[in-house]
C-alpha positions as CSV (number, residue, x, y, z in Angstrom):
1,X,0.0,0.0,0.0
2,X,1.3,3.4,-0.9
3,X,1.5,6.1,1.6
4,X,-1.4,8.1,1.5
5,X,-0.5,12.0,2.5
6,X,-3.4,13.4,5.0
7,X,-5.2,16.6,3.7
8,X,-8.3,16.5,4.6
9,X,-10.6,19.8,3.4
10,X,-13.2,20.7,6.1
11,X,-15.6,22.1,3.7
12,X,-17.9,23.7,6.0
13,X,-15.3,25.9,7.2
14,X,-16.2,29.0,5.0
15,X,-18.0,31.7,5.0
16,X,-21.8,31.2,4.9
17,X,-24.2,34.0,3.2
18,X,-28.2,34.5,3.9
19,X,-30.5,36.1,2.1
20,X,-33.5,35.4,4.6
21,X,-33.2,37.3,8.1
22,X,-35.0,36.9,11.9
23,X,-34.7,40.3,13.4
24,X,-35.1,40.3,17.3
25,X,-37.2,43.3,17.8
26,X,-35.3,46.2,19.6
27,X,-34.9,46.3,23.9
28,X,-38.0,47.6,25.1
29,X,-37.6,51.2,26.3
30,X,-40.6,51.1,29.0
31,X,-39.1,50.2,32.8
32,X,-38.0,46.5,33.6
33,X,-41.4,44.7,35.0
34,X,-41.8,41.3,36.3
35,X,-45.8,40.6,35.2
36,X,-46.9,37.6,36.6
37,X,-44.1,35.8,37.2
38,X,-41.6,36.7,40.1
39,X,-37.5,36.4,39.4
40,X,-36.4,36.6,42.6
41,X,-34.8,33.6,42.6
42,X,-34.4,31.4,39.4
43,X,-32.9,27.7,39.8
44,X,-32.0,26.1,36.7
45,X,-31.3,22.2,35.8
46,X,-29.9,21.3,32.8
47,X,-27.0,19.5,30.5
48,X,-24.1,21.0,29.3
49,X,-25.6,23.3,27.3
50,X,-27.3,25.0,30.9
51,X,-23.7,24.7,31.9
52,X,-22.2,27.0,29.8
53,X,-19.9,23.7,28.5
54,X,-18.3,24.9,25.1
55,X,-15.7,24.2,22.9
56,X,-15.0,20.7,24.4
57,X,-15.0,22.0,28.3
58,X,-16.2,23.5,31.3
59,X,-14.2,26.4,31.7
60,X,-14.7,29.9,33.3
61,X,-15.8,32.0,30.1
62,X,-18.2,29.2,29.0
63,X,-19.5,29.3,32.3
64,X,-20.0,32.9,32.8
65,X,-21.5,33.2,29.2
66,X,-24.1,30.4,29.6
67,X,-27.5,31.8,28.7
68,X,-28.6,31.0,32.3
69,X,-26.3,33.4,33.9
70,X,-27.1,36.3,31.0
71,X,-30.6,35.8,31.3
72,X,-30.4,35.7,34.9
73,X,-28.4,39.3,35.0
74,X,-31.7,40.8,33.1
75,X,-33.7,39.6,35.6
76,X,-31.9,41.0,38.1
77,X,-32.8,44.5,36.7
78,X,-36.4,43.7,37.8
79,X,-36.7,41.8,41.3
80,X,-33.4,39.0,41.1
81,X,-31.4,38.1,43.9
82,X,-28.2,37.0,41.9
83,X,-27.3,33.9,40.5
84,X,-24.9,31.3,41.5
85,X,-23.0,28.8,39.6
86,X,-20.5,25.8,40.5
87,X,-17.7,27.8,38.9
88,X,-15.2,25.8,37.4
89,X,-12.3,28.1,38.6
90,X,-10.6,27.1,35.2
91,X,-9.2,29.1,32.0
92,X,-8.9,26.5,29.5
93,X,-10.7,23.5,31.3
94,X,-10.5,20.1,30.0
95,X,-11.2,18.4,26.5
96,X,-9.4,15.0,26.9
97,X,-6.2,13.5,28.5
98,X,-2.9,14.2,26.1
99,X,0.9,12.6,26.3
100,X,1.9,11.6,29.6
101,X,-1.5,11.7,31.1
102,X,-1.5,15.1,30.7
103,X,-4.9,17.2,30.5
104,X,-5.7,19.1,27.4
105,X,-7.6,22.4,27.1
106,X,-10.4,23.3,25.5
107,X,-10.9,23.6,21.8
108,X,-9.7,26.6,19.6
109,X,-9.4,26.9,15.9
110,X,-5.7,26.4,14.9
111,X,-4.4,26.6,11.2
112,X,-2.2,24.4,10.0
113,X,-0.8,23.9,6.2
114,X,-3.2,25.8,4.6
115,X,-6.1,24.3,6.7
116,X,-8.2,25.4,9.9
117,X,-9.7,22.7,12.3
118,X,-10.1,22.9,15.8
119,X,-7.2,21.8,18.1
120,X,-6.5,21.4,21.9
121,X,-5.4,25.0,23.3
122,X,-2.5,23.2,25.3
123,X,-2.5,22.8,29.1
124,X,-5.9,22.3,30.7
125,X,-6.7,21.0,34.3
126,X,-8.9,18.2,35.6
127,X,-12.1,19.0,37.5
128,X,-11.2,20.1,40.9
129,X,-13.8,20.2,43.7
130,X,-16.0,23.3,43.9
131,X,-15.1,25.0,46.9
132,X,-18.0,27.6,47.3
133,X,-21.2,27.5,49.4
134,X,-23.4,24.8,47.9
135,X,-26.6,25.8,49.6
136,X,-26.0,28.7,47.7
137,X,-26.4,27.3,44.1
138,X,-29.0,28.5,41.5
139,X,-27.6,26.2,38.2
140,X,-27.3,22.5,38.9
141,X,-26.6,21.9,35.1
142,X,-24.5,19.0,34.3
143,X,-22.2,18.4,30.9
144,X,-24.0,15.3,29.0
145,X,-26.4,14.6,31.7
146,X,-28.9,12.7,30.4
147,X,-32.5,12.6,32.4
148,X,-32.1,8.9,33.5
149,X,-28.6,10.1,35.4
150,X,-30.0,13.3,36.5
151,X,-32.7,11.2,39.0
152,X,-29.9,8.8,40.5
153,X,-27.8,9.3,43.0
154,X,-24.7,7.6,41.1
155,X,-24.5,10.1,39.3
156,X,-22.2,11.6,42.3
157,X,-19.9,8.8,42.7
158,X,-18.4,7.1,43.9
159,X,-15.6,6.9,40.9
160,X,-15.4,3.2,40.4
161,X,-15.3,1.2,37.2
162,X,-18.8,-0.6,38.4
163,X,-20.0,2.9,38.6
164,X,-20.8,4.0,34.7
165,X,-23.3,6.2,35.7
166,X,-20.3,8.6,37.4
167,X,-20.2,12.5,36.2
168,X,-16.9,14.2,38.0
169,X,-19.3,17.3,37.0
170,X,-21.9,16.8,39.4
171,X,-19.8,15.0,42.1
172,X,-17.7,17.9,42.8
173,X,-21.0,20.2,43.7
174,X,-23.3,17.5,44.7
175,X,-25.0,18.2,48.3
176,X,-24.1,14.2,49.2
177,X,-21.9,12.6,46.6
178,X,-23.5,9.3,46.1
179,X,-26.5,10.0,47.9
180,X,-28.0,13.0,46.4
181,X,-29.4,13.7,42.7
182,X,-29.1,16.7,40.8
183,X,-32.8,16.7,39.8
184,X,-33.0,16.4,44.3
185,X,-30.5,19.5,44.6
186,X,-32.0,21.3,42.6
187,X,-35.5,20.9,44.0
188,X,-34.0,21.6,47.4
189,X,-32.5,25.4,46.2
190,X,-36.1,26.1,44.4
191,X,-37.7,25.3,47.9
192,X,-35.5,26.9,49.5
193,X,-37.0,30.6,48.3
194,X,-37.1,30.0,44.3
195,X,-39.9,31.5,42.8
196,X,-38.8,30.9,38.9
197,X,-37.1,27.8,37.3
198,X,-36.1,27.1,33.7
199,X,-35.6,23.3,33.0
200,X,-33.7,22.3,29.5
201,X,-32.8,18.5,29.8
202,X,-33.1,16.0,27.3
203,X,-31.2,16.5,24.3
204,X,-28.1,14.4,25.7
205,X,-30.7,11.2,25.4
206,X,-30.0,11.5,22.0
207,X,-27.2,13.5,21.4
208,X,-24.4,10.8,23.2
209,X,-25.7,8.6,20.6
210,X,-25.4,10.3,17.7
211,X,-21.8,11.9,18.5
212,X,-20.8,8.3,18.7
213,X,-22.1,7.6,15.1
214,X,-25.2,5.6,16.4
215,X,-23.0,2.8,16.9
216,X,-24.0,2.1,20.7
217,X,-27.8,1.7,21.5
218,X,-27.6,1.7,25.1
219,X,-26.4,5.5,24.4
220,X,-30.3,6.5,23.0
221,X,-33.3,6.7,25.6
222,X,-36.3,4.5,24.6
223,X,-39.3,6.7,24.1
224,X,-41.0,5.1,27.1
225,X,-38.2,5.7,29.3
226,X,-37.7,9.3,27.9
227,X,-41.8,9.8,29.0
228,X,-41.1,8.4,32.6
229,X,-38.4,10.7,33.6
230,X,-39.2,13.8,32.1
231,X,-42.3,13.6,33.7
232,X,-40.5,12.5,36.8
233,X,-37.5,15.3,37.0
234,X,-40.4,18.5,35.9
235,X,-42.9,17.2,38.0
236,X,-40.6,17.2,41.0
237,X,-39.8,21.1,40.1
238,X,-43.9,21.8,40.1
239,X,-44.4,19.5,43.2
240,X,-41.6,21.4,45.1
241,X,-43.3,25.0,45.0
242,X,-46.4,24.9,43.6
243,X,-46.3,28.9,42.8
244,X,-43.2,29.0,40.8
245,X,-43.4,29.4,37.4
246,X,-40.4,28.2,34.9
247,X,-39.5,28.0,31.5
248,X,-39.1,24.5,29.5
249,X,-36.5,24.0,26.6
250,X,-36.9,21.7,23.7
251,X,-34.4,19.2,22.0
252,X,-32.4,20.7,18.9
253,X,-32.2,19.0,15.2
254,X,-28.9,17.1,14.4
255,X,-28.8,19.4,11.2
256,X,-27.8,22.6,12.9
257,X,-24.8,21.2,14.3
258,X,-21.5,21.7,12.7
259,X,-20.3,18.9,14.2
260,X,-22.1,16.4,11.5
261,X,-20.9,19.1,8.7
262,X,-17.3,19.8,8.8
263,X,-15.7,16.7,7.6
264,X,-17.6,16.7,3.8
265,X,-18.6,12.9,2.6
266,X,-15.7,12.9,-0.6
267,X,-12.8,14.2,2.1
268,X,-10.3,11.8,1.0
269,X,-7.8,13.1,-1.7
270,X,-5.8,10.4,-3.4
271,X,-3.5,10.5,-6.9
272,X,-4.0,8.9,-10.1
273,X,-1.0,6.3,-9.6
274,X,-2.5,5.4,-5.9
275,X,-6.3,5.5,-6.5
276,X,-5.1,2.8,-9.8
277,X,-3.6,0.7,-7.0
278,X,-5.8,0.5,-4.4
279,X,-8.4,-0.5,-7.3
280,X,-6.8,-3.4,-7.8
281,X,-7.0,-4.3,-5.2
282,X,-10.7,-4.0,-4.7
283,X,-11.0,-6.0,-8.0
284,X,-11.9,-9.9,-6.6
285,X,-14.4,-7.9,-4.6
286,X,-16.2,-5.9,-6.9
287,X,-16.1,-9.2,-8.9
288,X,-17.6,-10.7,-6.1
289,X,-21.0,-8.3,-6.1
290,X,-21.4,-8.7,-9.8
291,X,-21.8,-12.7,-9.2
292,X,-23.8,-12.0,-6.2
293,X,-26.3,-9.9,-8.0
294,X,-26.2,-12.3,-11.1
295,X,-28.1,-15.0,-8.4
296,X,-30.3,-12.5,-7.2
297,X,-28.3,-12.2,-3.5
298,X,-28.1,-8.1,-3.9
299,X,-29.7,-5.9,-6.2
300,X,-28.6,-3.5,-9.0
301,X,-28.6,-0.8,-6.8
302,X,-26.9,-2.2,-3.9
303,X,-24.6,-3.6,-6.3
304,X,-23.4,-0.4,-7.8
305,X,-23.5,1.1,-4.0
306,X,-21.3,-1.2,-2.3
307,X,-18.8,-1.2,-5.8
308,X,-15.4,0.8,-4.7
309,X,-14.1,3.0,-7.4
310,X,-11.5,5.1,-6.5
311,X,-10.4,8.2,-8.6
312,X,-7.5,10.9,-8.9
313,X,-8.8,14.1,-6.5
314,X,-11.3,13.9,-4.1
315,X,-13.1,10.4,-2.9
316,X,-15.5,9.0,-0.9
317,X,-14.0,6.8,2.1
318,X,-14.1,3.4,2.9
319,X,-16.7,2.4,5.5
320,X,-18.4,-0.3,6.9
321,X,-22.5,-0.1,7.2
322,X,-24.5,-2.3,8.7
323,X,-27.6,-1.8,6.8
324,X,-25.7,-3.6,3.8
325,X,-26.9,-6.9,2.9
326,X,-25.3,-9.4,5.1
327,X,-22.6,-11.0,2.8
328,X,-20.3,-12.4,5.1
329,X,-21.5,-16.1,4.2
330,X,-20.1,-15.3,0.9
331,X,-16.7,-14.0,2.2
332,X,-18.1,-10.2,1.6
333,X,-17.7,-7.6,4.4
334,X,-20.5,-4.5,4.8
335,X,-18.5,-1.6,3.5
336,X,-18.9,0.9,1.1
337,X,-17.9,4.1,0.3
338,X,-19.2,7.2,1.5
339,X,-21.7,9.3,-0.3
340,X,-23.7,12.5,-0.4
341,X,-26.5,11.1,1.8
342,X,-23.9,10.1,5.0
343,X,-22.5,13.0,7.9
344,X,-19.1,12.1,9.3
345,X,-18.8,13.6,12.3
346,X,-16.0,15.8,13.9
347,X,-14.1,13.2,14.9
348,X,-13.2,11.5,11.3
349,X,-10.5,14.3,10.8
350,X,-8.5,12.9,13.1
351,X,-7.8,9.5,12.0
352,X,-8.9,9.5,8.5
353,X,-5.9,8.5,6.5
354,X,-4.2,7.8,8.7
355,X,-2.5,4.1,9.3
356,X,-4.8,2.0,11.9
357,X,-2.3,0.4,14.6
358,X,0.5,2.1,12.7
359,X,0.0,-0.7,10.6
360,X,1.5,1.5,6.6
361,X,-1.0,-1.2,4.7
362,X,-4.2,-0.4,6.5
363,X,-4.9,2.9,5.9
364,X,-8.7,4.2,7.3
365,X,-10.7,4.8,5.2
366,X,-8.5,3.8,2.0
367,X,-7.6,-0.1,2.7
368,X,-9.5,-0.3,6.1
369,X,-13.1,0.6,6.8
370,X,-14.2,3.5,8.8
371,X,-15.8,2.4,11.5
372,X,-19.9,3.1,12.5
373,X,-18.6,5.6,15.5
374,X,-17.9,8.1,12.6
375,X,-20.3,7.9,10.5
376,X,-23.9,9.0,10.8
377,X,-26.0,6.9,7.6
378,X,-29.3,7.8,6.5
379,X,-30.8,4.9,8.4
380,X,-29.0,6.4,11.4
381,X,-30.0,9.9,11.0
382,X,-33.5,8.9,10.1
383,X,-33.1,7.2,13.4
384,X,-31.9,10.3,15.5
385,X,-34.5,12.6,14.0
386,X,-37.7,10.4,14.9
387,X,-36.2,10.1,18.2
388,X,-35.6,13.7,18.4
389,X,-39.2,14.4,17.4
390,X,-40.6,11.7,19.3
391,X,-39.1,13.4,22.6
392,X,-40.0,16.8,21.8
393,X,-44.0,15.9,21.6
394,X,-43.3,14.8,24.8
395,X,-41.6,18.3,26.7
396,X,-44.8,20.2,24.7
397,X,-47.4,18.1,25.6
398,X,-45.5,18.1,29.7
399,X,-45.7,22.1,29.1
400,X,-49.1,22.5,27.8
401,X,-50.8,20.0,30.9
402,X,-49.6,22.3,33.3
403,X,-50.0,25.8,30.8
404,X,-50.6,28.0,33.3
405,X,-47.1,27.6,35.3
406,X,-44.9,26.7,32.3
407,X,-43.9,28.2,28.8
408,X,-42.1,26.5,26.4
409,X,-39.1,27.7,24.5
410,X,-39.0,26.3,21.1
411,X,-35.1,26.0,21.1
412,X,-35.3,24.2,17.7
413,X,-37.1,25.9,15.5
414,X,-34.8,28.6,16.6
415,X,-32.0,27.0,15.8
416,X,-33.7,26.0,12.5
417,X,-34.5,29.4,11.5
418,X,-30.3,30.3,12.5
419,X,-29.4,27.9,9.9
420,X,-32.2,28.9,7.5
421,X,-32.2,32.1,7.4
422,X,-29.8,33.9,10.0
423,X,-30.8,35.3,12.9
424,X,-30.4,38.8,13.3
425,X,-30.1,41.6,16.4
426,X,-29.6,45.3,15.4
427,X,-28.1,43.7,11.7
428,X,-25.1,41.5,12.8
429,X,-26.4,37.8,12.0
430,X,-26.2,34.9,13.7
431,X,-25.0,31.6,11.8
432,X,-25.3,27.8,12.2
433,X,-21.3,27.9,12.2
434,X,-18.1,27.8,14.0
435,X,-16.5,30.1,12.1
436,X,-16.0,33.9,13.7
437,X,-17.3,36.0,14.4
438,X,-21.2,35.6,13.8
439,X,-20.9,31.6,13.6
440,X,-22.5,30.6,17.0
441,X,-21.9,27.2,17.6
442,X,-18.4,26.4,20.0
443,X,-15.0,25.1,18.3
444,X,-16.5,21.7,19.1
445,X,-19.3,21.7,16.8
446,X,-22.4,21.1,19.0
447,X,-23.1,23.4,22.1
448,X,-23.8,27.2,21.4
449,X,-20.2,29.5,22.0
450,X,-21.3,32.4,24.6
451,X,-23.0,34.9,21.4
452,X,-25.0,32.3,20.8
453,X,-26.1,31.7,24.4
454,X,-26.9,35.7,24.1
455,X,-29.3,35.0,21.9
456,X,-31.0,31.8,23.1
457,X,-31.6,33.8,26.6
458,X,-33.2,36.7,24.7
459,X,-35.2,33.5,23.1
460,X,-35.9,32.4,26.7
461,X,-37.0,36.1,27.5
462,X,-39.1,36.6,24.8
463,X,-41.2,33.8,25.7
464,X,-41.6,34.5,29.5
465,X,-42.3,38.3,28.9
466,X,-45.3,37.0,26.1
467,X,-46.8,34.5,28.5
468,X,-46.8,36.6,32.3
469,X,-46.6,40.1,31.0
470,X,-43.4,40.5,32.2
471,X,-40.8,43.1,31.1
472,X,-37.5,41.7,30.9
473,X,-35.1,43.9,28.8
474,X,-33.0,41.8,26.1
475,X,-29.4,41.0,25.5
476,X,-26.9,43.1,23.4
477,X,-25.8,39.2,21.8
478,X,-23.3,41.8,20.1
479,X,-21.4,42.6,23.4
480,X,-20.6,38.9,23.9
481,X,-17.8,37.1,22.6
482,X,-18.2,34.4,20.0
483,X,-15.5,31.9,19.2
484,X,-12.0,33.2,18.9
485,X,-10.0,34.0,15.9
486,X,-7.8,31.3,14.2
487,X,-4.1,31.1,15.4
488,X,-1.2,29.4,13.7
């Protein structure tokens, strides 16, 4: 096998252009007013979007920029009491462990030969113990906290391998590690004087899976299971104080997230002389399919899909599906290559050729399949979207059976009108990209950088000010930094 030199073109990378807009109207100019709701005290439960967990990690500015604690400062101009978080005490945070057991810092976008993709900052630093008051907290939100792990107590620990169900997150706030829940916490600081909650949980039922290229079921939340807990975890917020009032978010769409977009289907870029080779070497099994088809074991179409052709420039890669046709009785693997209809995620443009075990003849993607944990099919994403959909008749049809306390916050079709048609506030546009400085999704690709979060609390605001009367003036998104600037 030839050496196959890595340049992989992260098409979505560019510059996007809309012709439609959303334009927030303008800050009211009539005093701050709290309706019929009171703000005194808000308490909010949520995953790591709630957190302010962008660009890979919990770290201070995410934290300080979550749309809680924005939204929370507005209603401190009316009747709020201040807000507090589980601060993270960190500049850079941590994305993953690097050489030496080393941690790594959050995500920036780095360029390198001609191309930008996001890369570790450097030096990052383990979750350390939160060291404040916990009685004190408002935000109990957790980084990929699904519902099922926000209603047990293992959630807090203890850190053991028979423990899956551990988030160092949680634990180092948690009122009893290994006793307490954060759904209980949090019910405990609304009883304790809260008057106003806003409860956005959910979307990592569905999103673990699908970051992982739907390749582990035990990752996606039945619908049954979903409809339990989410009717558990808000009913113990409306049980709690039965006069508070709170604000529900809904489950995004896959297809606003960068994160499924970056790394384009036909990313692998191979020469004449080496796409020639490695076609030979496909030959007996391309021969294969044609007999297969001949005794009516495979279609036409599935024929002429699972055929590898490689060609000088840019190519769809190798991969294995498992919706193929079982062949293996035949000596056939499920692969393919890559097409128009499939979403790589992030992760691809890491290891995409690239030699698997440092093994020079098996080269991903070229002589050895890309495995299902990058790659989103159409089966898969089919699968992802009816689950997505599936849950959010659920949250509405929570909000509306209890319409008078709650509002909900259509968080998608927001974020679908972002990518559509770019959201606006006073003409600088909102995009459903990481690129600065109007894209507003975090150098990882799928939670909302801290301009973003601007806007989805003036979302939040809108909402509660049309449903109690209230009053609560909006957010300048404009004043708050978006992802940083590319550095070499």
């Amino acid at each position: 096998m030839k050496k196959i030199t890595r340049n992989i073109a992260f098409g979505s990378i560019i510059g996007m252009a809309f012709s439609c807009t959303y334009d927030f109207p303008e800050t009211p100019t009539s005093e701050p007013s709290q309706g019929e709701a009171d703000f005194s005290k808000m308490v909010v439960i949520g995953d790591g979007i709630a957190a302010g967990f962008m660009d890979g990690a919990l770290y201070t500015r995410g934290q300080q920029n979550s749309f809680a604690v924005q939204m929370a400062a507005q209603m401190e101009t009316i009747n709020g009491s201040g807000f507090n978080v589980p601060s993270i005490n960190s500049e850079n945070g941590f994305f993953a462990v690097g050489p030496g057991g080393v941690p790594l810092g959050r995500l920036i976008l780095r360029t390198q030969n001609g191309t930008t993709a996001p890369a570790p900052i450097g030096t990052g630093d383990f979750p350390g113990p939160f060291s404040g008051d916990k009685a004190s907290l408002n935000n109990f939100s957790v980084p990929n906290m699904t519902l099922g792990l926000a209603l047990i107590p293992q959630t807090g620990g203890p850190n053991v391998p028979q423990n899956p169900a551990y988030n160092p997150y949680y634990a180092r706030f948690a009122t009893q590690p290994g006793v307490s829940t954060p759904i209980g916490d949090a019910a405990s600081a609304l009883a304790n004087g809260g008057t106003f909650f806003t409860f956005w949980l959910g979307s990592s039922d569905v999103l673990g899976y699908a970051v992982g290229g739907a390749s582990n079921p035990a990752l996606l939340t039945s619908v049954s299971d979903f409809t339990g807990r989410f009717n558990a975890a808000l009913g113990t917020f409306l049980a709690t104080v039965p006069e508070a009032k709170g604000a529900v978010g809904n489950i995004p769409d896959l297809n606003v997230l960068p994160y499924f977009n970056l790394v384009p289907w036909n990313s692998l870029p191979l020469d004449a002389q080496t796409a020639a080779f490695v076609n030979q070497n496909f030959a007996a099994y391309n021969g294969g399919l044609v007999q297969l088809e001949t005794m009516g074991a495979i279609s036409a179409e599935e024929r002429a899909l699972r055929t590898v052709n490689f060609v000088a420039g840019q190519n769809g890669y190798l991969m294995t599906d498992e919706n193929l046709t079982d062949l293996t009785g035949f000596g056939l693997p499920s692969i393919r290559q890559s097409n128009s209809s499939d979403k790589s995620t992030l992760t691809l443009s890491q290891v995409l050729g690239q030699p698997v075990n440092n093994n020079p003849q098996s080269i991903r993607g070229v002589s050895y399949p890309v495995e299902d944990t990058y790659v989103l099919t159409t089966v898969e994403q089919n699968e992802v979207q009816s689950r997505i959909d599936a849950f959010n008749q659920i949250i509405q049809s929570a909000v509306q059976s209890s319409d008078a306390r709650l509002v909900l916050v259509d968080v998608k079709s927001f974020l679908n009108q972002v990518l559509q048609g770019g959201v606006r506030f006073n003409g600088q546009a909102l995009t459903a990209s990481i690129i600065p400085p109007n894209g507003g999704i975090s150098v990882d690709g799928i939670h909302p950088n801290g301009r973003a979060h601007a806007f989805i609390a003036n979302e939040f605001i809108e909402q509660i000010n049309a449903k109690w009367g209230s009053n609560i003036p909006l957010i300048n998104p404009n004043t708050v930094v978006g992802n940083d600037l590319p550095i070499n």
